[in-house]
N, C-alpha and C positions, 0 to 999 in steps of 0.2 A: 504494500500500500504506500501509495507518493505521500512526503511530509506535505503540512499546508505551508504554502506560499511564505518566506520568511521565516522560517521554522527550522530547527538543527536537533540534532539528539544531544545529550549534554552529556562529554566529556567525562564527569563526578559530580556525586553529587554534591547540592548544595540547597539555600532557602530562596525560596519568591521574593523578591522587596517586593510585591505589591501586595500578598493577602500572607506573606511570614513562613509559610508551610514548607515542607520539606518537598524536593525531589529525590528522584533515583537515577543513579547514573543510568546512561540510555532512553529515560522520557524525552518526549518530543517539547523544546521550550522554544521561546519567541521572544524577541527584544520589548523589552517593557521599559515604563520610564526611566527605573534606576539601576539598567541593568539586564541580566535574564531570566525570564521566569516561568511559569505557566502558559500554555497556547490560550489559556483563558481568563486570564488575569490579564492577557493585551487589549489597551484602548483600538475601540472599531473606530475606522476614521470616517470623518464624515462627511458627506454629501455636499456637493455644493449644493443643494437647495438645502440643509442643517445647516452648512454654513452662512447662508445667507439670512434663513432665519434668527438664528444664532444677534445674529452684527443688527437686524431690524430692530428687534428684540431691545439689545443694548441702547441701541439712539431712543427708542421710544422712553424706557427707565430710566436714562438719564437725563429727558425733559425735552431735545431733540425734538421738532418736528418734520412733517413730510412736506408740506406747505412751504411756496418760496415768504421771503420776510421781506419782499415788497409789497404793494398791495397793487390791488389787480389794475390792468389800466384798458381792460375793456371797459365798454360803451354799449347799452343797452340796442340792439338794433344794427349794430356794425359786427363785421368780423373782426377778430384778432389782428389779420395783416392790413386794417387802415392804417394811410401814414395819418391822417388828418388828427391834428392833438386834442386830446380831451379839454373840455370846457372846465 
């Protein structure tokens, strides 16, 4: 059976830094934050559409809005592309 993607057998054993527990030499580990650890104690990476949520997320709780901070310079009855200047 193929290791998954990023994945090695471990050399000796040793501990997960990310949830503390032991392995056995020969388990299948995977580069985790501090180190190597468990195939499943690895962070799943995320989506650019997680990532994108993620960063919306952030502007909204930090007060951020989506709204430009001019104020609008249509005209009731005109399109957006008049040059003719608001009254």
């Amino acid at each position: 059976m193929p290791l998954p993607r990023g994945s090695v057998r471990a050399a000796y054993p040793a501990t997960c830094p990310a949830c503390f527990k032991d392995y056995a030499k020969s388990e299948v580990i995977t580069k985790v934050t501090d180190g190597w650890g468990h195939h499943g104690c690895a962070p799943r990476p995320m989506s650019a559409a997680e990532r994108e949520f993620a960063r919306n997320k952030a502007r909204i709780e930090s007060g951020e809005t989506f709204r430009g901070q001019k104020p609008s310079d249509w005209r009731r009855g005109s399109s957006p592309s008049s040059t003719r200047p608001a009254r």
